[in-house]
PALUMKOL-440069 format. One line per 2 residues: number of its first residue (from 0); their letters; for each residue x, y, z of C-alpha. Coordinates in steps of 0.1 Angstrom, whole numbers, plus 5000, padded with zeros to 4 digits. Example, Ala and Ser with C-alpha at 12.3 -4.5 7.8 and 13.67 -1.06 7.14 Angstrom:
BEGIN
0 = as = 5123/4955/5078 ~ 5137/4989/5071 $
//
This chain:
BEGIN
0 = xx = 5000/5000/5000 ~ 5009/5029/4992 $
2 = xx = 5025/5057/5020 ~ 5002/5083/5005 $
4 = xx = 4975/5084/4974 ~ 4950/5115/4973 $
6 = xx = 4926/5090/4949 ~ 4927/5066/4977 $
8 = xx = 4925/5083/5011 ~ 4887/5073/5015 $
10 = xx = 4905/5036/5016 ~ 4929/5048/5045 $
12 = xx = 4897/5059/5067 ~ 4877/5030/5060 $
14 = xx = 4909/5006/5075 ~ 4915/5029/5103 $
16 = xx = 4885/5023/5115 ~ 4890/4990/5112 $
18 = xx = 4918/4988/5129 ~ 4907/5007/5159 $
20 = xx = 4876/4984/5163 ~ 4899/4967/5191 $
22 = xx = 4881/4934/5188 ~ 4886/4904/5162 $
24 = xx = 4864/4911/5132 ~ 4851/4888/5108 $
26 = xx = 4856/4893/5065 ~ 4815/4893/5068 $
28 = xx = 4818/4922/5087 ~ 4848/4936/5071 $
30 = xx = 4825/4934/5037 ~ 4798/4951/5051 $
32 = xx = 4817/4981/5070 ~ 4839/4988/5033 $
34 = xx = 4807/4988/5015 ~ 4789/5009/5039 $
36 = xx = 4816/5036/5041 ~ 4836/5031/5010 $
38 = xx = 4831/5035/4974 ~ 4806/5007/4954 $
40 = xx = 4839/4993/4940 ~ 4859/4998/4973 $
42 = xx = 4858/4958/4975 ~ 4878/4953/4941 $
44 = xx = 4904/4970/4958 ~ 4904/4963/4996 $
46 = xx = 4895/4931/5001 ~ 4918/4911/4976 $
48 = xx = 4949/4928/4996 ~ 4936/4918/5026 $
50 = xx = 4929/4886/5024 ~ 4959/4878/5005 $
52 = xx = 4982/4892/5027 ~ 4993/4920/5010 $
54 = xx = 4982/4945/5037 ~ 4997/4927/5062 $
56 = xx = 4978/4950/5089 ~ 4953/4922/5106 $
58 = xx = 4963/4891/5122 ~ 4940/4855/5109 $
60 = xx = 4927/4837/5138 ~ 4906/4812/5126 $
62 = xx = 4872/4835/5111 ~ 4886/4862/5129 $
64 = xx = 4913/4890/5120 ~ 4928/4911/5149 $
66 = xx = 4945/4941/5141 ~ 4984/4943/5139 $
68 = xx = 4988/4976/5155 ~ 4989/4990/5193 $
70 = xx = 4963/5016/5199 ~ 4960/5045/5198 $
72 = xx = 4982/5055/5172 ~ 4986/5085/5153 $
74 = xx = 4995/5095/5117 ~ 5010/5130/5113 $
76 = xx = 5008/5138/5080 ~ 5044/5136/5058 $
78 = xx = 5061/5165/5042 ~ 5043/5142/5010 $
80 = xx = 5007/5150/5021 ~ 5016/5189/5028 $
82 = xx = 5027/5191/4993 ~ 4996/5176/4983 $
84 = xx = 4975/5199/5006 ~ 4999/5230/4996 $
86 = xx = 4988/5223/4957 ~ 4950/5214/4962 $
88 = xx = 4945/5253/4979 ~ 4959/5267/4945 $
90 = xx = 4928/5252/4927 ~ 4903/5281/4927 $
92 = xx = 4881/5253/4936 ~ 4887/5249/4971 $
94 = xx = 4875/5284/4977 ~ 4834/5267/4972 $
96 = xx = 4843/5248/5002 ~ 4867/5270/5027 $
98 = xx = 4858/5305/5039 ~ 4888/5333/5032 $
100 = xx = 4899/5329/5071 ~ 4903/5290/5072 $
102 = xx = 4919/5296/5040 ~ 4941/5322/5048 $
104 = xx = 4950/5297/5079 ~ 4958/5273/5062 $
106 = xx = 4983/5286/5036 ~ 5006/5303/5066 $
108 = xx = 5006/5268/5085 ~ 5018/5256/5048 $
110 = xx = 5039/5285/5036 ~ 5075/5269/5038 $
112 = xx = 5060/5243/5022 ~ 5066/5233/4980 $
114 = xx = 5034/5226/4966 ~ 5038/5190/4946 $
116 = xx = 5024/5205/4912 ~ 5014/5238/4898 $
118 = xx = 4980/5242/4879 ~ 4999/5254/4847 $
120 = xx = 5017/5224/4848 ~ 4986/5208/4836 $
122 = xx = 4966/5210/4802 ~ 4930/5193/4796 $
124 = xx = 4929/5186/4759 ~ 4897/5175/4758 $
126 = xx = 4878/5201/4791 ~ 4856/5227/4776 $
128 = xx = 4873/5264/4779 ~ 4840/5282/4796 $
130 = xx = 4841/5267/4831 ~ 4825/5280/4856 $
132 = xx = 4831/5316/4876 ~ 4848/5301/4903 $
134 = xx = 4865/5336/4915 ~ 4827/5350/4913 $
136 = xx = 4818/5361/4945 ~ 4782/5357/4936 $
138 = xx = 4787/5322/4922 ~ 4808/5309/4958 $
140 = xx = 4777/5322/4975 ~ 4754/5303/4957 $
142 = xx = 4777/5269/4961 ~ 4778/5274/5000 $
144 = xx = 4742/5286/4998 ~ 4734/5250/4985 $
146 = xx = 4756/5235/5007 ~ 4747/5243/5038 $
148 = xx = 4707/5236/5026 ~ 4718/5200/5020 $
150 = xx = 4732/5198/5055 ~ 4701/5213/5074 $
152 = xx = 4675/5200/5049 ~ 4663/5233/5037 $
154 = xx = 4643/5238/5010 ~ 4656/5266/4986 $
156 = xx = 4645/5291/4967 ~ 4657/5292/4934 $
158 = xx = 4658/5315/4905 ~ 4670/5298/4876 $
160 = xx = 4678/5310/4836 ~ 4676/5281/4812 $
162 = xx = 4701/5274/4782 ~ 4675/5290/4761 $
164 = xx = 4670/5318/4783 ~ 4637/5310/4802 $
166 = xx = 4633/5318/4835 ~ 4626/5292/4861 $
168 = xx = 4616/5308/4897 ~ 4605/5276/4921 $
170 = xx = 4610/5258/4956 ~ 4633/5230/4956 $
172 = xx = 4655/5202/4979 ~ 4689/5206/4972 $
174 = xx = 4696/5165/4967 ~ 4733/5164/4956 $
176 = xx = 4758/5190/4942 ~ 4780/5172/4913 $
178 = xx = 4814/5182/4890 ~ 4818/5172/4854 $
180 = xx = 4852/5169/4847 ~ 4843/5175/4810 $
182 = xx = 4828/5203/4811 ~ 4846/5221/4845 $
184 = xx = 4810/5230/4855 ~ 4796/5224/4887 $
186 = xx = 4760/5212/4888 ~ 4731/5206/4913 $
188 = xx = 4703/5178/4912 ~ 4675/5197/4922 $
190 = xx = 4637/5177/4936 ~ 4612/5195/4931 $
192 = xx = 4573/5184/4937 ~ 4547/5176/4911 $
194 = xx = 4512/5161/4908 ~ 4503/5140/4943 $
196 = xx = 4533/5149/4963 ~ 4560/5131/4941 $
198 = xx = 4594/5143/4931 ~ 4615/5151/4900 $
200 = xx = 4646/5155/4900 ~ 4659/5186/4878 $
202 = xx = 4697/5190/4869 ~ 4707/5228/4875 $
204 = xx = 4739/5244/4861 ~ 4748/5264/4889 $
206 = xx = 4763/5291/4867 ~ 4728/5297/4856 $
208 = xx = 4712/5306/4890 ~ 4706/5339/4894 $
210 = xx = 4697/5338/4928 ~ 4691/5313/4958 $
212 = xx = 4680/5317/4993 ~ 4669/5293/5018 $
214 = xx = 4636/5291/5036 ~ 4628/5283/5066 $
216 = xx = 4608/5251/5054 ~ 4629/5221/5058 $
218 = xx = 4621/5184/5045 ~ 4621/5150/5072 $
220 = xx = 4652/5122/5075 ~ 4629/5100/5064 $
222 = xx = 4627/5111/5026 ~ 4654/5089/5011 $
224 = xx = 4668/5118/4985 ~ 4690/5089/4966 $
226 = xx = 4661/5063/4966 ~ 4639/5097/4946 $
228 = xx = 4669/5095/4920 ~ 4671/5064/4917 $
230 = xx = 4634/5059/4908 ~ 4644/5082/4876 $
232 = xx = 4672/5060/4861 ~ 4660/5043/4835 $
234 = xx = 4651/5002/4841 ~ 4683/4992/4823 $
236 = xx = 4717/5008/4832 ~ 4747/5009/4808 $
238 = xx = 4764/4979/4809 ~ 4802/4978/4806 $
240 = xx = 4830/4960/4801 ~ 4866/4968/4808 $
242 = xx = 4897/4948/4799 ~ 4920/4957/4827 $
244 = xx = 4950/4969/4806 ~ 4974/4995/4814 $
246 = xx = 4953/5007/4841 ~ 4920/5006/4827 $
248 = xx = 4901/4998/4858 ~ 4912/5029/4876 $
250 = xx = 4913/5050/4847 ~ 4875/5039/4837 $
252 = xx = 4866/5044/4881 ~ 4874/5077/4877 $
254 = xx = 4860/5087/4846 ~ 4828/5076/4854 $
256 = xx = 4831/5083/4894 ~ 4801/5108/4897 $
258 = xx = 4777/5083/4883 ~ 4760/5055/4906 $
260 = xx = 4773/5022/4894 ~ 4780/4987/4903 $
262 = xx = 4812/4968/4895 ~ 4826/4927/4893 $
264 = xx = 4853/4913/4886 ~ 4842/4885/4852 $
266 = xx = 4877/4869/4851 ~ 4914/4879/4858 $
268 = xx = 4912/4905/4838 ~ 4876/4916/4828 $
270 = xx = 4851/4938/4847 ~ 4817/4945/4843 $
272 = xx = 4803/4983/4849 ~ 4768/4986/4856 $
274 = xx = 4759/5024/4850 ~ 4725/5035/4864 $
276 = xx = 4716/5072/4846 ~ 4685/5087/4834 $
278 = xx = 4677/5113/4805 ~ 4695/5142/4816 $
280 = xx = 4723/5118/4821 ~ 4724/5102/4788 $
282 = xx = 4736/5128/4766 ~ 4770/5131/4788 $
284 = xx = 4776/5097/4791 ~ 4775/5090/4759 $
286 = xx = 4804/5113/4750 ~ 4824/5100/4780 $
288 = xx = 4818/5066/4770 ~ 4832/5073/4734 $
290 = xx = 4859/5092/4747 ~ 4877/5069/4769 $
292 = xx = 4890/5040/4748 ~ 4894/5008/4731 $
294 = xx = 4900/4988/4769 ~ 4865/4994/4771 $
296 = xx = 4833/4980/4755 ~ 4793/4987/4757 $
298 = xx = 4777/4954/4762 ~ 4739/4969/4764 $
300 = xx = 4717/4986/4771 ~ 4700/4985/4737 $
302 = xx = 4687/5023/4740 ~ 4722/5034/4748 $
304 = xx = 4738/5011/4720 ~ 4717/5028/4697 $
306 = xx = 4726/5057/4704 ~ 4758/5049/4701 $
308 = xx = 4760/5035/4667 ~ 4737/5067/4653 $
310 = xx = 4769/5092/4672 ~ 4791/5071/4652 $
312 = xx = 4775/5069/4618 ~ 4772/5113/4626 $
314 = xx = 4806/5113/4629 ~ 4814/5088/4603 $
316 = xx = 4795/5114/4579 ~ 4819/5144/4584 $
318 = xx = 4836/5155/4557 ~ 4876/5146/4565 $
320 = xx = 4891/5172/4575 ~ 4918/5191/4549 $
//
């Protein structure tokens, strides 16, 4: 295992925990405690290591693994990790998530510090050039507008412009706030109630709010925000699969990691993707999909494959360029 990995660090939490449990554990157990706090493919990962050894961090006694390490222990962070920390506040990013004082904290506890990259070190051939206003004071107060409705289950107030300039003005829950890597845009799935109480979900560019408030209305626990957007997939999700070739499995995790999907291993070195995605999905996915090479192949579903092939035959079309 690695000493440090910024893709990984969810991994690194999950196995503390485990670790600090302080009683044997069983692998049933382990299973269920990755996949309740890890990622859905966390167990490709995980569980192989331990059980083969490689992690040599627990101790087998008979169905039971005991952790190798003394408690308490503590992990200071290495001059690695700083560097890591050091380049992620350069990313005008961070500034959605930390206010100017925490920020301004944290790069004089960094300062002697050399960041591990630069951001013009880096060039995204194929990111779209209009991303969003991240240095827009307006737009950061919108993000941590919508951000802390999600955490006190707020309904919002939303006034919205539409990609062909229509206004939208109406009452929403804030469900989940998601990045497309593509298109360096921020964007929130919005509920919003219809005919007998039901919900539909709405996907908001954020850059096209034009103002949001909360209200003092807030929705219960027991409305299972993920179980709403689930109900809008369509019945069959995109199935994948991925040769695991020069990295393909990771590479393909991370290109599709803001969808909800489900992955198993087929044989050493075949995995099947199950994508679940619904209309205002579909049209994004698809590109990503075509975009991200030959270690990977659509199996179904027959909607998405038929789309695929009428992309294709487009593109086939074009006149070559001179």
């Amino acid at each position: 295992m690695e000493l440090f990995s910024e893709i990984y660090s969810c991994y690194y939490q999950v196995l503390r925990r485990l670790l600090c449990s302080g009683r044997g554990i069983s692998m049933q157990e382990i299973h269920s405690r990755i996949c309740h706090e890890g990622f859905a493919e966390s167990m490709l990962s995980i569980i192989p290591k331990l059980e083969s050894g490689a992690w040599n961090v627990f101790a087998r006694e008979g169905d039971l693994y005991l952790s190798r390490l003394t408690m308490p222990f503590t992990t200071p962070l290495s001059h690695l990790q700083k560097a890591y920390l050091k380049a992620i506040l350069s990313d005008p990013r961070i500034r959605l998530f930390l206010d100017r004082e925490y920020l301004d904290t944290l790069k004089d506890m960094l300062a002697p510090v050399t960041p591990l990259w630069r951001p013009e070190q880096f060039y995204y051939f194929d990111q779209f050039t209009d991303a969003d206003p991240y240095d827009d004071e307006t737009y950061r107060h919108h993000f941590r507008t919508l951000l802390q409705a999600q955490k006190k289950h707020r309904y919002v107030d939303i006034d919205y412009s539409g990609p062909t300039g229509r206004r939208v003005h109406h009452h929403y829950i804030p469900a989940r706030l998601e990045y497309s890597v593509k298109n360096d845009r921020f964007r929130l799935i919005a509920l919003k109630r219809i005919n007998h109480g039901k919900m539909k979900p709405e996907l908001l560019n954020l850059s096209r709010i034009r103002h949001v408030a909360p209200m003092e209305k807030t929705f219960p626990d027991s409305i299972d925000l993920n179980a709403v957007i689930r109900q809008s997939y369509y019945r069959e999700p995109l199935t994948l699969h991925i040769i695991n070739r020069r990295n393909a499995l990771e590479r393909a995790m991370l290109h599709f990691a803001n969808y909800e999907k489900n992955t198993t291993k087929i044989n050493e070195n075949t995995y099947e993707c199950r994508i679940y995605y619904n209309q205002t999905m579909e049209t994004e996915l698809l590109i990503e999909t075509l975009s991200f090479g030959p270690m990977l192949t659509v199996t179904g579903n027959d909607r998405f494959l038929g789309l695929l092939r009428t992309r294709l035959q487009k593109q086939r079309a074009l006149p070559a360029p001179r």
